[in-house]
N, CA, C and O atoms as a printed pandas DataFrame, in Angstrom:
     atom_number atom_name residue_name chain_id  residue_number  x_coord  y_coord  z_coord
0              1         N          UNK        A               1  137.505   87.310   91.383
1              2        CA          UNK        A               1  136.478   87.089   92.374
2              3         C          UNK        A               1  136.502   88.199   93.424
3              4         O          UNK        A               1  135.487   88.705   93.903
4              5         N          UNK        A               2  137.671   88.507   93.714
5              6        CA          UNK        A               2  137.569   89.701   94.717
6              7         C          UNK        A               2  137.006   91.092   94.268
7              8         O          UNK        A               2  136.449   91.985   94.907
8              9         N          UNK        A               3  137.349   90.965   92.928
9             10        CA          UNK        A               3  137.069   92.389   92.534
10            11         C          UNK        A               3  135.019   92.053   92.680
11            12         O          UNK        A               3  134.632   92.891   93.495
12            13         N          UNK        A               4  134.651   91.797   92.536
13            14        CA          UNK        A               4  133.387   91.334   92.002
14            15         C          UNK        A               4  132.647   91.414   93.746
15            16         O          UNK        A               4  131.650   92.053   94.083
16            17         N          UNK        A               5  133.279   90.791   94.362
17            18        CA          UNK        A               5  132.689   90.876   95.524
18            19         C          UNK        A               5  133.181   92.552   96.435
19            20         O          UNK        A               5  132.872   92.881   97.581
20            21         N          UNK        A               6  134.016   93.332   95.412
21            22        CA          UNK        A               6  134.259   94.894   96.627
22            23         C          UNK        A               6  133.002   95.639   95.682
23            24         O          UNK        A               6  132.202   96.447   96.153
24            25         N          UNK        A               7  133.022   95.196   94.313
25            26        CA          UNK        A               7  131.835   96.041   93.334
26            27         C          UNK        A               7  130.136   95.556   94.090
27            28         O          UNK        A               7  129.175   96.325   94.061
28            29         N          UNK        A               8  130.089   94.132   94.729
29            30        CA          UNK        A               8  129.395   93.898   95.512
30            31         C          UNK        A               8  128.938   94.582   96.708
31            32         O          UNK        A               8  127.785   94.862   97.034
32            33         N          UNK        A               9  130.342   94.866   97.475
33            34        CA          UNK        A               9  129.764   95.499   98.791
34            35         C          UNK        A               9  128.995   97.034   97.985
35            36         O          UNK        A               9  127.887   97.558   97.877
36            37         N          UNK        A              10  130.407   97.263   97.564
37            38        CA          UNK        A              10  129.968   99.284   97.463
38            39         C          UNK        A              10  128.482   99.131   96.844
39            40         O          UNK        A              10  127.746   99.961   97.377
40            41         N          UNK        A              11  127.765   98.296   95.840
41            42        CA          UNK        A              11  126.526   98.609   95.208
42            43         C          UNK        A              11  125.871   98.425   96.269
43            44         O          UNK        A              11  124.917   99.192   96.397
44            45         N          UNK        A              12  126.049   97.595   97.183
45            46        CA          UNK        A              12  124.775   96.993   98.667
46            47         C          UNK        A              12  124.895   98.156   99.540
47            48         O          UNK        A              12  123.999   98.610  100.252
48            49         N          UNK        A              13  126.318   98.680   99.395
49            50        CA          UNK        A              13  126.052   99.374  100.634
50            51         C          UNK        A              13  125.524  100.748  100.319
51            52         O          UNK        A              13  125.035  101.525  101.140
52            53         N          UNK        A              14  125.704  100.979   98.858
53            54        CA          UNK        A              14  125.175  102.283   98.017
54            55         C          UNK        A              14  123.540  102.507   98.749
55            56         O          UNK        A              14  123.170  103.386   99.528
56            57         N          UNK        A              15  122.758  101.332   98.147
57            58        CA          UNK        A              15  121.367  100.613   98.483
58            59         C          UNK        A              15  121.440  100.368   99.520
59            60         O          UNK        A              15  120.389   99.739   99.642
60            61         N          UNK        A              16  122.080  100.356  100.881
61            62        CA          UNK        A              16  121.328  100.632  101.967
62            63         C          UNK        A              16  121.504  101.902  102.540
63            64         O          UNK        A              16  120.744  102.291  103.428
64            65         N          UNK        A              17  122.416  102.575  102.126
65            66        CA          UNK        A              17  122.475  104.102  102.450
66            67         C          UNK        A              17  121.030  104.805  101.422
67            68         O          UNK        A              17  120.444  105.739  101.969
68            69         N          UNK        A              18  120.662  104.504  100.447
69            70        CA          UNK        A              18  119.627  104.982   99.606
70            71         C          UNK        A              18  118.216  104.980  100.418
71            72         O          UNK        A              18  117.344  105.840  100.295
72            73         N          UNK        A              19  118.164  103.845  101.270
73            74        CA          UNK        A              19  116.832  102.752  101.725
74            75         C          UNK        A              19  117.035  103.519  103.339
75            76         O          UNK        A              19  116.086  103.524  104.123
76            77         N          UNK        A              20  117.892  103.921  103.571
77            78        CA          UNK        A              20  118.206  104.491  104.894
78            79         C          UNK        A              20  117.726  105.819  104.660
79            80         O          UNK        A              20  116.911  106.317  105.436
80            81         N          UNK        A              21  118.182  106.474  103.603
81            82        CA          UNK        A              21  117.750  107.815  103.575
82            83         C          UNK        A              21  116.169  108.191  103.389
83            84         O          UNK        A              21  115.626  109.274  103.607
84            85         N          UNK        A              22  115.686  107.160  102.993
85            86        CA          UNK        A              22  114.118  106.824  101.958
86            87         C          UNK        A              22  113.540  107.063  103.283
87            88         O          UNK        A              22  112.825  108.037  103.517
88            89         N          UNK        A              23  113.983  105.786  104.523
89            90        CA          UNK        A              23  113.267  105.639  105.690
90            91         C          UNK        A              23  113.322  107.288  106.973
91            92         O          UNK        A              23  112.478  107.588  107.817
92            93         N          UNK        A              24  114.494  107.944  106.661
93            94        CA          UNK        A              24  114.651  108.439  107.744
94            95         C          UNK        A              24  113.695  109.617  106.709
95            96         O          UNK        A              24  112.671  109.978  107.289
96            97         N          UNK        A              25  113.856  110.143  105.527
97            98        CA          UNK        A              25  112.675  110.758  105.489
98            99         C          UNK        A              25  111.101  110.708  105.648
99           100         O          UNK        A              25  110.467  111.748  105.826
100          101         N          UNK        A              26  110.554  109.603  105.585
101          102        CA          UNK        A              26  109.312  109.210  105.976
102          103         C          UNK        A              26  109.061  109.573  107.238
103          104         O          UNK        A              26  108.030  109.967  107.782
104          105         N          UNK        A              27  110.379  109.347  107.711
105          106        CA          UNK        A              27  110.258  109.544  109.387
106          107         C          UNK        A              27  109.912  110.969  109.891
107          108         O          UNK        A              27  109.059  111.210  110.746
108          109         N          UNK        A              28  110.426  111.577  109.465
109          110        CA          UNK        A              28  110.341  112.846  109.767
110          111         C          UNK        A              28  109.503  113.811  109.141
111          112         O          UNK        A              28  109.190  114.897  109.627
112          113         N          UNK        A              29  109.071  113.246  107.765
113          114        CA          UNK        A              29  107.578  113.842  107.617
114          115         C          UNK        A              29  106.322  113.847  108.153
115          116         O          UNK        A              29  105.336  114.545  107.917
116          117         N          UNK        A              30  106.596  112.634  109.179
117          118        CA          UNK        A              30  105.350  112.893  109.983
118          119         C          UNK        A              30  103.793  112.342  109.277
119          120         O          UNK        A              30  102.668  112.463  109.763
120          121         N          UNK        A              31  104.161  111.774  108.106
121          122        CA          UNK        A              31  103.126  111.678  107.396
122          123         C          UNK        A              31  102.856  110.198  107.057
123          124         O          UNK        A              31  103.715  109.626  106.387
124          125         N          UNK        A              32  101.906  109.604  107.393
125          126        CA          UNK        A              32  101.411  108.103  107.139
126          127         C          UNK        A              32  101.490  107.734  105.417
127          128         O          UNK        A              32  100.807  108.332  104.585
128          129         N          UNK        A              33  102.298  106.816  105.142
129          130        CA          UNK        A              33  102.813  106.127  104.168
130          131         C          UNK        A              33  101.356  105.837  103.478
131          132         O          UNK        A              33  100.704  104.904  103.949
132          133         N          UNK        A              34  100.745  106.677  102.254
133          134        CA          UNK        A              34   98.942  106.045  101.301
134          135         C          UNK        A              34   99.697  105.332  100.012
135          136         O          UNK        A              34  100.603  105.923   99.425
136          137         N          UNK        A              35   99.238  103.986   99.611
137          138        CA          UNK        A              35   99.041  103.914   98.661
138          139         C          UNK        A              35   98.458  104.632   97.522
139          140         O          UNK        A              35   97.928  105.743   97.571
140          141         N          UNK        A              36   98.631  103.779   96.345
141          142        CA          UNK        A              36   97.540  104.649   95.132
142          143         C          UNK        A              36   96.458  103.486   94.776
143          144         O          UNK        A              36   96.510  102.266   94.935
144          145         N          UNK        A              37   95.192  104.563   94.087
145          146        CA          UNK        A              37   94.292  103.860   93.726
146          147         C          UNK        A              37   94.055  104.329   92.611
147          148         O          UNK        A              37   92.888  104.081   92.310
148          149         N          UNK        A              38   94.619  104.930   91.781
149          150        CA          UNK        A              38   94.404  105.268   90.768
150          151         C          UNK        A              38   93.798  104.874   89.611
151          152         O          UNK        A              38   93.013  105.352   88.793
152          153         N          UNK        A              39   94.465  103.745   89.806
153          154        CA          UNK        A              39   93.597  102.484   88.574
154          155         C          UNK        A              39   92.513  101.658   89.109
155          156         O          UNK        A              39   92.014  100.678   88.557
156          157         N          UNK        A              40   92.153  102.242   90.426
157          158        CA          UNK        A              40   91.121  101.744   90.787
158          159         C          UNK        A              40   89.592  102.919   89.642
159          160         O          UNK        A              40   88.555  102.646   89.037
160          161         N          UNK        A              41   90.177  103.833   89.861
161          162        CA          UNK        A              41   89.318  104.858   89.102
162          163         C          UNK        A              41   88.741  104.218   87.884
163          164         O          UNK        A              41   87.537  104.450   87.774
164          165         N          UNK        A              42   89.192  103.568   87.050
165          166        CA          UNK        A              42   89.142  103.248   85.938
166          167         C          UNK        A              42   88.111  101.777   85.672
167          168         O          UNK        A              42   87.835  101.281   84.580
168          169         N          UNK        A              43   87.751  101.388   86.792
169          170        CA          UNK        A              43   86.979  100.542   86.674
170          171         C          UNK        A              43   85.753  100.574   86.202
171          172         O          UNK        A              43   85.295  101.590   86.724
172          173         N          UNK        A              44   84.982  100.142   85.592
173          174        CA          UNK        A              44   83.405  100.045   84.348
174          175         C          UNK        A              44   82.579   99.519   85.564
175          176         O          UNK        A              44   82.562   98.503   86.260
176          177         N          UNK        A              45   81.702  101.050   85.460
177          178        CA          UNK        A              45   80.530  100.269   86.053
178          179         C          UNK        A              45   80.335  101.276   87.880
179          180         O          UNK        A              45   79.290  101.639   88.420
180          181         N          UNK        A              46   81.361  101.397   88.223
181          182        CA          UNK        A              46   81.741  101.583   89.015
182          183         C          UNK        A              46   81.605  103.377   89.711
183          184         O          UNK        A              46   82.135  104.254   89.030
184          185         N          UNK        A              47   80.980  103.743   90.877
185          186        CA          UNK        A              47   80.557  105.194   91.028
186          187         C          UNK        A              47   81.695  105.169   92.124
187          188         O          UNK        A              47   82.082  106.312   91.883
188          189         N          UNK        A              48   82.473  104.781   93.070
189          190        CA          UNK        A              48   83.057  105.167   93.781
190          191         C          UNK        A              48   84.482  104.090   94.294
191          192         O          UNK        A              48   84.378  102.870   94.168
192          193         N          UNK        A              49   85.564  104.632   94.776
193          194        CA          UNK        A              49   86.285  103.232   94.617
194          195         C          UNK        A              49   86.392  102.483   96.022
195          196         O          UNK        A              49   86.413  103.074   97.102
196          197         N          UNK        A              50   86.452  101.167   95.864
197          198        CA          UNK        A              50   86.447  100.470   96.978
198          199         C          UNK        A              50   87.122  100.560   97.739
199          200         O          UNK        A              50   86.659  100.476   98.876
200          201         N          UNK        A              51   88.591  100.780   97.583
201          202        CA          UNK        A              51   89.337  101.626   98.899
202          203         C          UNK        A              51   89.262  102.649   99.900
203          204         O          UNK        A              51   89.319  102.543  101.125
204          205         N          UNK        A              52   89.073  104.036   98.897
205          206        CA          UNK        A              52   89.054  104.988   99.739
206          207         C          UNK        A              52   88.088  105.643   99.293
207          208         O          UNK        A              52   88.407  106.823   99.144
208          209         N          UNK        A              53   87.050  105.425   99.010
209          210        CA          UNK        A              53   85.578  105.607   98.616
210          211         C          UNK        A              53   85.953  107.327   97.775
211          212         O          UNK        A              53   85.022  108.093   98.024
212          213         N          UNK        A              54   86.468  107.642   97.368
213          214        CA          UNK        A              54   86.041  108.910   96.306
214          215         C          UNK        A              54   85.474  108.644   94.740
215          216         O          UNK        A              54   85.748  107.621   94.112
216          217         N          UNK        A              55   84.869  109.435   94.363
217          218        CA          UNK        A              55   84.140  109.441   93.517
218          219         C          UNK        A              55   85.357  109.001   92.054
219          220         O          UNK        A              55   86.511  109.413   91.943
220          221         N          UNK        A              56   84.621  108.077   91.106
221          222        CA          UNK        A              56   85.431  108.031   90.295
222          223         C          UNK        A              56   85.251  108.843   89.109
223          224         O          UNK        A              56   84.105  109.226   88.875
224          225         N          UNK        A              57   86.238  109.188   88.277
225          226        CA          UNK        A              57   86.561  110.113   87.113
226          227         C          UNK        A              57   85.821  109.281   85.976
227          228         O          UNK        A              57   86.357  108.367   85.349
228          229         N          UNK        A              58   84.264  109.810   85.763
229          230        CA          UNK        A              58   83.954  109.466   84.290
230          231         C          UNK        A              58   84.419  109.714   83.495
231          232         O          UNK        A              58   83.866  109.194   82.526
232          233         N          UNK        A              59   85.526  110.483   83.141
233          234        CA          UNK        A              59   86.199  110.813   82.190
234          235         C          UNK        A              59   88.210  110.640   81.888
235          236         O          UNK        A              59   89.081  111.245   81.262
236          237         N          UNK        A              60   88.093  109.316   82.877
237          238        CA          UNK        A              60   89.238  108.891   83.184
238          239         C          UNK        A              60   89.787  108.116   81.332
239          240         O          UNK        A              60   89.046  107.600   80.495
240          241         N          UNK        A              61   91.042  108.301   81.281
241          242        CA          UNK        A              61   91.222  107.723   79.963
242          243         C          UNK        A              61   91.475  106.216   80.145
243          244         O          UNK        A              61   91.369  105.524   79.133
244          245         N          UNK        A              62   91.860  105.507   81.531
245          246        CA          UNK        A              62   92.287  104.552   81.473
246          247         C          UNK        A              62   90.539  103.500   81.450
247          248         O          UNK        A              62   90.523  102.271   81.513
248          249         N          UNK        A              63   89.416  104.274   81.361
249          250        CA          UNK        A              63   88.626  103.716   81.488
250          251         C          UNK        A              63   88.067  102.686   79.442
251          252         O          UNK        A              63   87.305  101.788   79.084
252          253         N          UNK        A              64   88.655  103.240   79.060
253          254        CA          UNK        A              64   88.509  102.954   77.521
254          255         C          UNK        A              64   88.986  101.725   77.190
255          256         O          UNK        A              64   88.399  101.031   76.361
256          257         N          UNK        A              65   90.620  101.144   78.088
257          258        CA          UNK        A              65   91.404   99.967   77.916
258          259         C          UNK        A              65   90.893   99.020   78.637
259          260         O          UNK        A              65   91.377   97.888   78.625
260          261         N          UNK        A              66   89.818   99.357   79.385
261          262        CA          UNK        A              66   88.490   98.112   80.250
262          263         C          UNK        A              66   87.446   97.604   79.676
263          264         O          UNK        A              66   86.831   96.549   79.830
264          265         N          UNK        A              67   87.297   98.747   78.804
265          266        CA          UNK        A              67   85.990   97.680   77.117
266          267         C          UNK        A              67   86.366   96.304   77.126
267          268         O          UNK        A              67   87.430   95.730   77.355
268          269         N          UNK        A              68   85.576   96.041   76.914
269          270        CA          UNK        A              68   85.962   94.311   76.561
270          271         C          UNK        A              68   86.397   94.492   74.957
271          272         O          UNK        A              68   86.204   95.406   74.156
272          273         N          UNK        A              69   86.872   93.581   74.887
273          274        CA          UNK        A              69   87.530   93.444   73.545
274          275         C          UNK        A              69   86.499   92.914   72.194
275          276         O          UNK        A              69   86.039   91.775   72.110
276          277         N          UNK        A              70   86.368   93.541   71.623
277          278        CA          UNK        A              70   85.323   93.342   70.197
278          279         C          UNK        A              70   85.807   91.784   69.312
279          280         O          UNK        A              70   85.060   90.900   68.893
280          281         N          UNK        A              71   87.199   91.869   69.244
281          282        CA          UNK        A              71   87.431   90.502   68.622
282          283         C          UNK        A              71   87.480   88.831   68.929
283          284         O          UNK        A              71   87.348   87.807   68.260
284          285         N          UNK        A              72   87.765   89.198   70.431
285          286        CA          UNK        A              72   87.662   88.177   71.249
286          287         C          UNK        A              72   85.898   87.883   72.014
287          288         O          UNK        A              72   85.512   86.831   72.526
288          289         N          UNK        A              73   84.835   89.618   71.807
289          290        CA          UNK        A              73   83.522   88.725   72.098
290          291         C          UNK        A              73   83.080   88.280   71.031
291          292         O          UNK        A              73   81.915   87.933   71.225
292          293         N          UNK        A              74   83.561   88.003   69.423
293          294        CA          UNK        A              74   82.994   87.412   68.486
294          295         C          UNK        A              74   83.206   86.343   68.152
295          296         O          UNK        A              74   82.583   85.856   67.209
């Protein structure tokens, strides 16, 4: 049990030194944390995306896996 709980600390404390380093760089980039919308692109039908309004990629590949499915509309 002891051993299990020192393999405990060192992995937590690994992961908050990791999560510490993550934060203090954000910090100092100066730069506001963007999501992605990427798969917003891929939506049918669709000229611009609802988030951050840029134009979407007609020629996006993920737009092909949004077909509706041929076997399931029959």
């Amino acid at each position: 049990m002891t051993t299990f709980l020192a393999l405990f600390g060192v992995v937590f404390g690994a992961l908050l030194i990791i999560m510490a380093g993550m934060a203090i760089g954000a910090v100092f980039r100066n730069k506001p944390i963007q999501g992605s919308c990427g798969g917003l692109n891929a939506i049918e039908g669709a000229d611009h995306c609802v988030i951050c309004n840029r134009k979407v990629d007609p020629n996006s590949p993920l737009r092909e896996k949004l077909q509706p499915c041929k076997s399931k509309a029959a």
